[in-house]
C-alpha positions, 0 to 999 in steps of 0.5 A: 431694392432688388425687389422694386426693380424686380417689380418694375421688371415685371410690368414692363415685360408684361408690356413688352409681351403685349406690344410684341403679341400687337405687332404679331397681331398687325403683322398678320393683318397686314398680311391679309390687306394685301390681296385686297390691294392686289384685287383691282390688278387681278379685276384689271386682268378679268376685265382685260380678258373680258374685253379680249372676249368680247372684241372676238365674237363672230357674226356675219352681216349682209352687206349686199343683200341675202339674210342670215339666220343662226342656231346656238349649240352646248359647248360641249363635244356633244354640241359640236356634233350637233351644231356639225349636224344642223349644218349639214342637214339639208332641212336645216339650211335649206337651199343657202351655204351653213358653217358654224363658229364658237360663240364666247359671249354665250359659250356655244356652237354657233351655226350660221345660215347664209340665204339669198344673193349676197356678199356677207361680212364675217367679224372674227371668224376663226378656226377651222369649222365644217360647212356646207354649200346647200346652194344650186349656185357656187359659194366663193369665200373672199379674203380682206380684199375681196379676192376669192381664197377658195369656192365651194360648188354645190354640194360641196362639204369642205372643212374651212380655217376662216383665219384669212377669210373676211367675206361670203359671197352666194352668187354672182353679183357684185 
């Protein structure tokens, strides 16, 4: 008798092994289905930064008159030297006002010319950049409300914090 239940013992440990090795095995899968399940929370996060990103990108529009151009710089501290230099190098911007933004769409320096009577809108300038007034004519930078925060006169170099700074006026129109 001893020997049919040691019999039946047997397979039924057999059976116990392999249920325990198939809940090591599941366990263990398992284990690795839930960063696939944490994976549109961390693409909710990438695409949160992405909007983040996009919604901080500088660019300046006329709004009365002028023109502008742009010139795009490695981000690099090599490209901030030269995107500095192309600012104030007087070929480059000739009789107009130049400053220079970080660009995070294309991760570059961006230097901007500013040409012509104008009044221009900047969206998301921040930071403080160099700049240079290239102009003949007093450069008057304007806050929200188009209130003159600072004025550059001709020749003038100075470093800006853009932070309170919504607009660039070149001349004297309105």
């Amino acid at each position: 008798m001893r020997t049919a239940i040691t019999a039946r013992r047997q397979p039924l440990r057999g059976m116990l092994a392999s249920a325990t090795a198939f809940a090591a095995l599941f366990s263990v899968l398992s284990a690795g289905a839930y960063p696939a399940a944490a994976q549109p929370a961390e693409r909710n996060a990438a695409q949160s930064a992405e909007r983040n990103q996009a919604a901080r990108v500088p660019h300046v529009k006329p709004i009365r008159g002028g023109s502008v151009k742009h010139a795009d710089f490695p981000h690099t501290r090599q490209g901030l030297i030269r995107a500095g230099n192309w600012v104030h190098r007087r070929g480059n911007c000739g009789d107009s006002f130049c400053t220079l933004q970080y660009y995070p769409p294309r991760n570059t320096y961006r230097a901007y010319k500013m040409f012509g009577c104008g009044t221009f809108r900047l969206h998301d300038f921040q930071g403080k950049y160099h700049t240079h007034n290239h102009g003949s004519l007093r450069v008057r930078l304007l806050d929200r409300n188009q209130k003159v925060k600072r004025s550059i006169r001709s020749g003038g170099t100075p470093v800006v914090d853009w932070g309170p700074i919504f607009f660039v006026k070149t001349c004297n129109r309105s």
